[in-house]
C-alpha positions in Angstrom: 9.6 78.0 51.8 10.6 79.2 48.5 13.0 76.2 48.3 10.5 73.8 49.1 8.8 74.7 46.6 11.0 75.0 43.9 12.1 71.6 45.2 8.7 70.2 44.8 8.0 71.4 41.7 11.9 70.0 40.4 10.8 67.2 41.7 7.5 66.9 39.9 9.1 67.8 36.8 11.6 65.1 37.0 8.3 62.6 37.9 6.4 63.7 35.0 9.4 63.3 32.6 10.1 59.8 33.8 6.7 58.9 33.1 6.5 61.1 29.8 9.6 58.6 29.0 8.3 55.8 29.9 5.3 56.4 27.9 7.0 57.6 24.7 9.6 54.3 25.0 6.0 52.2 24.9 3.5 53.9 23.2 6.0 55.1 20.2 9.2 53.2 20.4 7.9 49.8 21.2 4.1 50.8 20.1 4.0 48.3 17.4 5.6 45.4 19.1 2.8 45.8 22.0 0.1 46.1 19.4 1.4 43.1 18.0 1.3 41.5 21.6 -2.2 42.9 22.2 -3.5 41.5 19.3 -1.7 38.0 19.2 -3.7 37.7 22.8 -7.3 38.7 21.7 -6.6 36.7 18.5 -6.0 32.8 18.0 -4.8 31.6 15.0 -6.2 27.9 13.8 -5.0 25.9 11.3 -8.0 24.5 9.4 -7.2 20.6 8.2 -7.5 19.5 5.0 -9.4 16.4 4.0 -8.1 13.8 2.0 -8.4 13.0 -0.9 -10.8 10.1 -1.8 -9.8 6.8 -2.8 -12.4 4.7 -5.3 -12.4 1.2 -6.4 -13.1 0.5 -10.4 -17.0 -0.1 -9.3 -17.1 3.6 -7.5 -17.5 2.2 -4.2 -15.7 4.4 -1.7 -12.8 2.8 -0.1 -10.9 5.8 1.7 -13.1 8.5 2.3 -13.2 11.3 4.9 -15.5 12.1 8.1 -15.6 14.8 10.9 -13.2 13.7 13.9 -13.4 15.4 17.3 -9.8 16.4 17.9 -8.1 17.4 21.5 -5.4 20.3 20.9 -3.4 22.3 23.0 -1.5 26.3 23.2 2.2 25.7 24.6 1.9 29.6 25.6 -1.5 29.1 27.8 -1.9 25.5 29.2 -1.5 24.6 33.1 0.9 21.7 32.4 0.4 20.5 35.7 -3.0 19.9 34.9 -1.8 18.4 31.0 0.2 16.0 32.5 -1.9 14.9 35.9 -5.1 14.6 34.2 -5.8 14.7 30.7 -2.8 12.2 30.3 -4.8 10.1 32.1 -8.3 10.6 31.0 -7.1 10.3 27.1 -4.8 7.5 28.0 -1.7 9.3 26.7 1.5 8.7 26.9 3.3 11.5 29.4 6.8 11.3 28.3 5.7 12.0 24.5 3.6 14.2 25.6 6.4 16.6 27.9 8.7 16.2 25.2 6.4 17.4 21.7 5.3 20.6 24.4 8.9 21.6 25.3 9.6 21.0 21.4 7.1 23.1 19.8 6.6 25.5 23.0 7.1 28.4 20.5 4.5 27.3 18.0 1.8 29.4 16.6 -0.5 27.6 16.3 -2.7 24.7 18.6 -1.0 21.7 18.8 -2.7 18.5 18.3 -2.4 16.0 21.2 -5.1 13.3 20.2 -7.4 12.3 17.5 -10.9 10.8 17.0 -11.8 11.6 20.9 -14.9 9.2 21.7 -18.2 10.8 23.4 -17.1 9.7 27.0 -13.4 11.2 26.9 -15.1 13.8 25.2 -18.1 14.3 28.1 -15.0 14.0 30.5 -13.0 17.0 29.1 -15.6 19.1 28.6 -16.4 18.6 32.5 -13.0 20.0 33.5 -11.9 22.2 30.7 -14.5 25.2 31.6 -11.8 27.1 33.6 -9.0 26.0 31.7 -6.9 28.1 29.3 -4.9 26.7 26.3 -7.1 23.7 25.2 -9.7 23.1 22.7 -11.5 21.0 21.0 -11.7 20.5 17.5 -13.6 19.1 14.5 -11.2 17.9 11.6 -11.6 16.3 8.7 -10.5 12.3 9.2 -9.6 9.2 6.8 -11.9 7.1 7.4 -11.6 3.1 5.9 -15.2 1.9 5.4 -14.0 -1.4 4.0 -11.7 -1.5 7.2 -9.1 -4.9 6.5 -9.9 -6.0 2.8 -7.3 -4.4 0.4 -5.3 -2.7 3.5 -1.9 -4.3 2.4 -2.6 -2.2 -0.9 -4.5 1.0 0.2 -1.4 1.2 3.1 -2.2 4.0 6.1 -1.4 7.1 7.4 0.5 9.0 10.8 1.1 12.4 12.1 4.0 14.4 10.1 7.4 14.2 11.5 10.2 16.6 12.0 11.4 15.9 9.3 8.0 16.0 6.9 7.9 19.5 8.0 11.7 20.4 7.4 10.9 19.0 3.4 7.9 20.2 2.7 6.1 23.6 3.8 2.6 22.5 2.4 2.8 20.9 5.7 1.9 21.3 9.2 2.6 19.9 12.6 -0.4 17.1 13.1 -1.5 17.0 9.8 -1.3 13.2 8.4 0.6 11.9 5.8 0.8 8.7 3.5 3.0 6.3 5.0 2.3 2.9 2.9 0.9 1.8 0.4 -1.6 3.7 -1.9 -1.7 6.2 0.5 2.5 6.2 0.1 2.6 6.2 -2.9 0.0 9.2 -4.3 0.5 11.4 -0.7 1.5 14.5 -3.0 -2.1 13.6 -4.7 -4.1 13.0 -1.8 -3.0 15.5 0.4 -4.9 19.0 0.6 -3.6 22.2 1.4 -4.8 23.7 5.2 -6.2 26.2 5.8 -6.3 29.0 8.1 -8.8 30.8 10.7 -8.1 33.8 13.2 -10.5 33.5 16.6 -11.2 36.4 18.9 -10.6 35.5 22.7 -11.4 37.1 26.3 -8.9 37.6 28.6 -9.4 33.9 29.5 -9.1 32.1 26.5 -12.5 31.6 25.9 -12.9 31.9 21.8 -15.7 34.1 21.2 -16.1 34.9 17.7 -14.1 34.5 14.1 -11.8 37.8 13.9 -14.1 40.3 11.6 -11.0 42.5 10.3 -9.3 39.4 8.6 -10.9 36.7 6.1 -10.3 33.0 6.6 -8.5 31.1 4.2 -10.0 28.1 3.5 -8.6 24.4 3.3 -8.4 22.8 -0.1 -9.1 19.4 -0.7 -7.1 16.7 -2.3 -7.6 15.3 -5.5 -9.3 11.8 -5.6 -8.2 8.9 -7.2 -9.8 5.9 -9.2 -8.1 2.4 -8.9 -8.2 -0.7 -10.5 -9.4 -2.6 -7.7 -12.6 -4.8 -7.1 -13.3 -4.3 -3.6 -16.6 -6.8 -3.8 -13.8 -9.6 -5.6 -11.6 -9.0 -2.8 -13.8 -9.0 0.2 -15.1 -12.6 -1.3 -11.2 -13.7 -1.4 -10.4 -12.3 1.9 -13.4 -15.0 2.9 -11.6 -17.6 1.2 -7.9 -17.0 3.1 -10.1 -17.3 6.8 -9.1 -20.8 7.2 -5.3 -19.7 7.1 -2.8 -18.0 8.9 -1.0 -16.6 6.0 -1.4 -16.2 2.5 -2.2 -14.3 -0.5 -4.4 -13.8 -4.0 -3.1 -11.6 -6.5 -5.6 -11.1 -9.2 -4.3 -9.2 -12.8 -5.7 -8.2 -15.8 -3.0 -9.6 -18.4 -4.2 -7.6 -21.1 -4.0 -4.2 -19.4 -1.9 -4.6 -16.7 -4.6 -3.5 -14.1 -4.6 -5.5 -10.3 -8.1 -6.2 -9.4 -7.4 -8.1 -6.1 -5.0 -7.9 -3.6 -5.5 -9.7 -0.8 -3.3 -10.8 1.9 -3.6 -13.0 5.4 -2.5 -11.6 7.9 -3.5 -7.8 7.5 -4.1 -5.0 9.8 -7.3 -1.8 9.9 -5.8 1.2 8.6 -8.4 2.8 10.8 -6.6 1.9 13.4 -3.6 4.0 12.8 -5.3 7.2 13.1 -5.9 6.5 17.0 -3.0 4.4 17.2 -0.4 4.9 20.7 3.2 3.8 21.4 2.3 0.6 22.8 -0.3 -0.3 20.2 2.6 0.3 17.6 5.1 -1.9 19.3 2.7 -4.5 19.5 1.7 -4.2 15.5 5.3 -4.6 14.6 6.5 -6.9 17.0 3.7 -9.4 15.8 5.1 -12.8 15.3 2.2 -12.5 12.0 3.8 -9.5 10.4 0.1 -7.7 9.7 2.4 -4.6 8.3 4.3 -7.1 5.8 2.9 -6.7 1.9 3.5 -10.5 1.1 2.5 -9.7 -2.4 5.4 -7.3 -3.6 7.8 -7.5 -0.6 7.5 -11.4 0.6 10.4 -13.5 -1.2 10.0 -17.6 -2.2 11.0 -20.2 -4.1 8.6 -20.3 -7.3 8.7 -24.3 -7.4 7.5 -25.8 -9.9 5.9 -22.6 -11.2 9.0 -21.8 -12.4 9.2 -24.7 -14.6 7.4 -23.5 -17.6 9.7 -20.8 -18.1 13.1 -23.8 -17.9 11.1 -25.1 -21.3 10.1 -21.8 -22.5 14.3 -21.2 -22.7 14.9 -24.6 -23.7 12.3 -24.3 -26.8 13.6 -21.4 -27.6 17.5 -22.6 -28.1 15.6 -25.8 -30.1 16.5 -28.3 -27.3 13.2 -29.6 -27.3 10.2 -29.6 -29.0 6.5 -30.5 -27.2 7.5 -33.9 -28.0 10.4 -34.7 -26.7 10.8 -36.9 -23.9 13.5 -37.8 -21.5 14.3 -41.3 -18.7 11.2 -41.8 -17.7 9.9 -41.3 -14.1 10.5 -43.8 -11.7 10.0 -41.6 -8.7 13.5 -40.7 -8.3 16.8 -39.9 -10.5 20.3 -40.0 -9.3 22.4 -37.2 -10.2 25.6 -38.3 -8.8 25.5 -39.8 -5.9 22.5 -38.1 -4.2 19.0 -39.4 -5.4 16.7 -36.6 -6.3 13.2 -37.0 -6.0 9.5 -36.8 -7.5 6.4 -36.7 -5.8 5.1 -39.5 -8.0 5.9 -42.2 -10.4 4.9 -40.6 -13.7 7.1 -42.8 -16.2 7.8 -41.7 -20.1 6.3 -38.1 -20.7 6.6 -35.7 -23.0 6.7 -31.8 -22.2 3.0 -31.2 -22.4 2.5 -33.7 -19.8 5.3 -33.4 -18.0 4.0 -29.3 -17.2 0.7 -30.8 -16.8 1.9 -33.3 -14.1 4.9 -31.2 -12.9 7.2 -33.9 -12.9 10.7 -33.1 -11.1 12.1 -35.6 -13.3 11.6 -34.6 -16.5 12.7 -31.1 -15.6 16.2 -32.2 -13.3 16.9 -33.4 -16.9 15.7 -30.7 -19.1 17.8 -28.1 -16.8 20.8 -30.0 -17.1 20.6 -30.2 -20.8 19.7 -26.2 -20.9 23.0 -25.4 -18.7 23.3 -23.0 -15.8 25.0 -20.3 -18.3 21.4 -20.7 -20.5 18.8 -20.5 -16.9 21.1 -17.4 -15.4 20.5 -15.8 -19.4 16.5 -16.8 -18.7 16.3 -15.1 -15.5 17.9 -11.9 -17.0 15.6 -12.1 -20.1 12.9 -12.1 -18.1 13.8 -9.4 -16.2 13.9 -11.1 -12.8 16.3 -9.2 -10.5 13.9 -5.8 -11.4 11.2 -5.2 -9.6 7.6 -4.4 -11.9 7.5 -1.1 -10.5 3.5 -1.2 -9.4 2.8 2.0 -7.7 3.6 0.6 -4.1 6.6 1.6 -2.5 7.0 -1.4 -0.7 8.5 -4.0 -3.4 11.5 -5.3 -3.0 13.4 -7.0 -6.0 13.5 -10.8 -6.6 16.7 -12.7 -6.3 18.8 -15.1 -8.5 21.7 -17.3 -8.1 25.3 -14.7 -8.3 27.4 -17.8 -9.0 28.4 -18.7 -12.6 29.3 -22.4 -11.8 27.8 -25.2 -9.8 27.2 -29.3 -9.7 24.5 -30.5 -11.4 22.7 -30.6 -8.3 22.4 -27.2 -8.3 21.4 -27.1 -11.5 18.7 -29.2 -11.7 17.5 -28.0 -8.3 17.1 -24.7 -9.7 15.0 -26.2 -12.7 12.2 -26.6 -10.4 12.4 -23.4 -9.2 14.6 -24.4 -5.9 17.9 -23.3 -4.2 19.1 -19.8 -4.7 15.9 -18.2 -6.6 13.2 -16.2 -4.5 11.0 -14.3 -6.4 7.8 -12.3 -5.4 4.5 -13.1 -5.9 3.9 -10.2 -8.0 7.2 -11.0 -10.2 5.9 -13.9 -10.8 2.6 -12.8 -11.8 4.4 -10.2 -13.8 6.0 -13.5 -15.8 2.7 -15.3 -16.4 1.5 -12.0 -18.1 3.9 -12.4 -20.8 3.0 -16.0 -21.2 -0.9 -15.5 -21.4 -0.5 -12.0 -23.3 1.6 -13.3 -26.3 4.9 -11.9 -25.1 3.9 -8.7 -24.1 4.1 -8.1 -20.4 2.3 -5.0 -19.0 3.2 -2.5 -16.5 1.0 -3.7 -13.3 -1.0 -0.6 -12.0 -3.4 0.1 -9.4 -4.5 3.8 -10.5 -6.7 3.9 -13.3 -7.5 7.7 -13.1 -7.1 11.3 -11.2 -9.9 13.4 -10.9 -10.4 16.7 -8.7 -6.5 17.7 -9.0 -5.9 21.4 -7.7 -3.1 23.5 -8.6 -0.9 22.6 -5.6 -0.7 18.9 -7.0 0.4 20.4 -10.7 4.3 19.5 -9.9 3.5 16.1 -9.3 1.2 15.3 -11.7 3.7 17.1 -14.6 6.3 14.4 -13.0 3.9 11.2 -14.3 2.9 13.2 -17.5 6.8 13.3 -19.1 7.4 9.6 -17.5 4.4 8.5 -19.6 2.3 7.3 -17.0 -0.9 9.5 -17.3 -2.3 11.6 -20.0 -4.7 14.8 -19.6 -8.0 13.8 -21.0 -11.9 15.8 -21.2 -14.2 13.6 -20.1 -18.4 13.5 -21.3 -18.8 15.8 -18.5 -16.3 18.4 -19.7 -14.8 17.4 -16.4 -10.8 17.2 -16.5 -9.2 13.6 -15.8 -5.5 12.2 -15.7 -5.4 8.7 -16.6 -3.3 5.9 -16.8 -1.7 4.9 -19.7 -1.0 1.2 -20.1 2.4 0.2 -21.1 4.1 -2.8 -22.4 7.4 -4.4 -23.0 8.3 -8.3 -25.2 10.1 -10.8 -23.7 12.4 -11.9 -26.0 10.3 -15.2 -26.9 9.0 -16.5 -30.5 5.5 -16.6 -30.4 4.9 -20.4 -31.5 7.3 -21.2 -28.4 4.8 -19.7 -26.3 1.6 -21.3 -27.7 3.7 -24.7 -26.6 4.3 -23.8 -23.0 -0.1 -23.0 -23.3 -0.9 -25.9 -24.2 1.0 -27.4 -20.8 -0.4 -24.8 -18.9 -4.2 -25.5 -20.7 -3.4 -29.4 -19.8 -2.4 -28.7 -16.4 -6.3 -27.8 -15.7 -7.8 -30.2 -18.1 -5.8 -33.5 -16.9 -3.1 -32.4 -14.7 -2.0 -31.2 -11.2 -4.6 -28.1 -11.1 -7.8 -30.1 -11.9 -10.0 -28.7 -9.4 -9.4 -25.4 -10.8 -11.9 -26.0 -14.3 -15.0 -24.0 -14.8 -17.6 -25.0 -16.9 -17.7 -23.2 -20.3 -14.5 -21.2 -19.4 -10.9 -21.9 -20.4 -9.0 -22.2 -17.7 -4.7 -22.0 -17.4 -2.7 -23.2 -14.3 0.6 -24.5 -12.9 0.4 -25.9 -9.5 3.4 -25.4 -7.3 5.0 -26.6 -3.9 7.8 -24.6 -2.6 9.8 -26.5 -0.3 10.3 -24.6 3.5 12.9 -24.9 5.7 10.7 -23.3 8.7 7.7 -25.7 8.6 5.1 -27.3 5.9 5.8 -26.4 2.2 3.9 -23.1 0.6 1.5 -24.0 -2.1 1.4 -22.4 -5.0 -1.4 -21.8 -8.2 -0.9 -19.9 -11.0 -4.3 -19.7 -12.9 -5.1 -17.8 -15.9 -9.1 -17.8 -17.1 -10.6 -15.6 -20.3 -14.2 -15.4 -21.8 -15.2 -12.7 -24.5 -14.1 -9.3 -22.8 -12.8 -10.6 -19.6 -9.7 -12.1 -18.5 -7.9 -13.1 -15.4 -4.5 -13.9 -14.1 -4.4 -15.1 -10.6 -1.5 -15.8 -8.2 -2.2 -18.5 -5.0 0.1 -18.6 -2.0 -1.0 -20.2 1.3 2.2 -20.8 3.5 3.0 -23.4 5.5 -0.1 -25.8 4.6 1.3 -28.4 1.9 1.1 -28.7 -2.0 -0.4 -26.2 -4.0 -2.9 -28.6 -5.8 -4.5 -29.6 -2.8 -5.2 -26.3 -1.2 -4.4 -23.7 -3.2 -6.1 -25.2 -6.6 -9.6 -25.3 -5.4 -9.7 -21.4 -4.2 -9.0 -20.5 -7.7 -12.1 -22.4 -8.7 -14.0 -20.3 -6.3 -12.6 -17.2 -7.7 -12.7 -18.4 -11.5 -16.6 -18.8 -11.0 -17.1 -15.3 -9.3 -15.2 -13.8 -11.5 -17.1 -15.0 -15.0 -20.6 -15.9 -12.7 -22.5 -14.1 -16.0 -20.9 -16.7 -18.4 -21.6 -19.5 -16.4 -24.9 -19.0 -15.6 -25.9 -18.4 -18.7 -24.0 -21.6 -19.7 -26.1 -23.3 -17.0 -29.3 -22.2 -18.7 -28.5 -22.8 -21.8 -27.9 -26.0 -20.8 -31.7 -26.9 -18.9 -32.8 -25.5 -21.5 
């Protein structure tokens, strides 16, 4: 009896130790890492979006601005994926595989990952129908870009998408779903835009259910980005984007010469950056597989032969080297001139001119002659004078340089081809706008510039703005309101051209409108510039061209033409100038107009 007893209680002892252990090994050896598990369970962690910076057009007017989004997000740890993938995939018409692969990817993350964006009422009714007893997915309201202007300006403002691997490996300001600058604008000031997120801890139950914001901890709030003036017209640009309608493809560069600043940049076809912040896989491959190339920023990235726009600058070199003077004339213009034995063609019969006229009627002639008197050696030295092969460096990360001929010899075929802005020359629109400036501005081309101020900057964005202060580009400044602004500073570098060279090459351009190619261009009471310009294409119908340059008092314009694929550039592309012109200085000519009743 004894020994039952003594074994009972040796046996109890050894029980009670075991458990003693056991409690000890979790209560003080592993006490904190179960706290830490207890706690990670009754608390949720929530990233709190930032919004975006807003975007303003010169007027004020709001062109990328920021709204509350309902938001569907998920918690790798707690989701029935058998339930992700059978119905909500469905439901939110998601993609599975992407789906399966960003869960198994980010199982281990903190925080709720975001699975779609701007949920409409209906998915939203639908989800909230079948997510009662359903652990690991929420619903959220984010801040979200929002485009009010929708297409006009969207090859310049660009877009946004969701933050990469990669985004996240760079930068830690980041987290996974937040959206970044891709293009564009957007692109191109993303470390000025962007806010900084916040963060927010949530009591659960046992269920998931959120009850209330954690008590013992105090939510950091998200920080918004700093907001950014431009340049841009948006009412100019929404009346040119009425005037491409009629065309599959084309563009209208508008420039302040004097100040570099781009007022309207509009381009045919063009996409709704809206679009990209709901945007799936197939809707992608779709956009970029578009025959129409929406995505494609004609204006700084699109490469053609200047034509006969490019003429003024063959006499521009030509003056200059005292080849010429406005006088001078050449074999008249019999519709043709054989270089040869290959007959090389005009698109009229223009006979004796001299170089006023022959820029005002862009005669082919004139010019095959003028080039091969000026010499290859002499046009390759223009194109590098004029800085050609450079891009203008506009705040758009999309340009691509401008070509010229690599060959130091050729026939004179090839010479005089590339007098009239043919063969092996492409330039963009923009480059070519870029020239023009430097014509109409006396020699003094300006940097072209969409961002005419920064307002609203927080500390986070004080690298990058330091970055544009020692390049030059803005300068801090105290406004009236004792509010603190970064603006743009306009800078400008000479062509190497004498100033009475360039007053000749005006008075072409000036005759062009008056009695030339670009008649259809002239306003009433303004003075109005142009060179009309048909660039040859081997793909179709030739691209027409206008360059047109308009000033009155305090305002001037510089405006850059191209419809593709529809003919000569005095027939179709002329007339839209006019349109523009008139807009553009409508105080001056109505009160011309009155004046004149009067």
């Amino acid at each position: 009896m004894k020994r039952k007893f003594k074994n009972f209680i040796l046996f109890t002892s050894l029980l009670f130790l075991i458990i003693f252990s056991r409690v000890f090994y979790l209560q003080v050896l592993k006490g904190e890492r179960y706290e830490k598990l207890s706690y990670n369970q009754r608390i949720r962690k929530v990233i709190l979006r930032a919004p975006r910076g807003r975007i303003f057009d010169a007027q004020g007017f709001l062109i990328a601005d920021t709204k509350l989004s309902y938001n569907l997000s998920i918690l790798p740890q707690e989701i029935d994926t058998s339930f992700i993938f059978q119905y909500i995939s469905k439901i939110l018409n998601i993609d599975i595989n992407n789906l399966k692969e960003k869960i198994i990817e980010y199982k281990n993350y903190p925080y709720p990952i975001l699975v779609k964006r701007n949920l409409s009422k209906e998915e939203i009714i639908r989800l909230e129908e079948n997510l009662i007893f359903k652990q690991g997915i929420r619903i959220e309201i984010n801040p979200s870009r929002y485009y009010p202007f929708k297409n006009v300006s969207s090859l310049a403002i660009g877009y946004l998408n969701e933050t990469s691997k990669e985004d996240l490996n760079k930068d830690t300001l980041y987290n996974l779903g937040d959206l970044i600058g891709r293009y564009g604008i957007e692109g191109y000031y993303e470390k000025i835009l962007r806010g900084k997120d916040g963060l927010a801890l949530i009591e659960v139950d046992a269920r998931g259910r959120e009850i209330q914001p954690f008590s013992e901890a105090k939510e950091i709030p998200a920080v918004s980005g700093a907001d950014i003036y431009l340049s841009l017209d948006i009412n100019l640009n929404l009346f040119c984007d009425s005037l491409l309608n009629n065309y599959s493809a084309g563009l209208i560069l508008g420039i302040e010469p004097k100040t570099g600043r781009i007022i309207i940049f509009s381009g045919k076809p063009n996409f709704d950056p809206n679009m990209f912040l709901k945007l799936n896989y197939k809707e992608w491959q779709r956009l970029i597989k578009d025959k129409g190339k929406p995505l494609f920023s004609r204006i700084v990235a699109g490469l053609y032969p200047p034509g006969s726009t490019f003429k003024p600058f063959i006499a521009l070199q030509a003056l200059k080297k005292g080849l010429i003077d406005e006088k001078s004339l050449f074999s008249p213009c019999y519709g043709q001139y054989k270089i040869g034995k290959k007959n090389f063609k005009c698109w009229q019969s223009h006979g004796s001119l001299n170089l006023v006229d022959a820029i005002a009627y862009s005669c082919n002639i004139y010019f095959y002659q003028l080039g091969i008197k000026l010499g290859l050696k002499e046009i390759l030295k223009l194109m590098k004078d004029l800085n050609i092969p450079n891009k203008t460096n506009v705040d758009l990360l999309e340009e691509t340089n401008s070509r010229i001929p690599e060959y130091q010899t050729a026939p004179l075929g090839k010479i005089a081809n590339l007098a009239i802005g043919q063969g092996e020359i492409a330039l963009t629109p923009i480059k070519l706008a870029e020239l023009y400036c430097g014509i109409f501005n006396n020699g003094l081309i300006p940097q072209l510039h969409f961002l005419d101020s920064i307002k609203n900057a927080k500390i986070f964005h004080r690298d990058f703005l330091d970055s544009l202060i020692k390049k030059n580009i803005i300068k801090m400044i105290i406004n009236d309101k004792k509010e603190t602004l970064y603006q743009y500073i306009n800078k400008f570098y000479r062509i190497p051209f004498p100033l009475e060279v360039i007053e000749t090459i005006k008075k072409g351009l000036l005759a062009v409108v008056e009695k030339g190619t670009g008649r259809s261009a002239g306003v009433p009471g303004v003075k109005v510039y142009g060179k009309t310009g048909t660039a040859q294409n081997p793909f179709g119908k030739d691209h027409a061209w206008f360059i047109g340059y308009a000033e009155k008092r305090d305002k001037n314009l510089l405006l850059v033409i191209l419809l593709e694929n529809v003919g000569a550039g005095g027939v179709y592309a002329t007339p839209i100038a006019r349109k523009i012109f008139v807009k553009y200085f409508s105080s001056y000519v109505a009160e011309r107009e009155n004046n004149f009743n009067n």
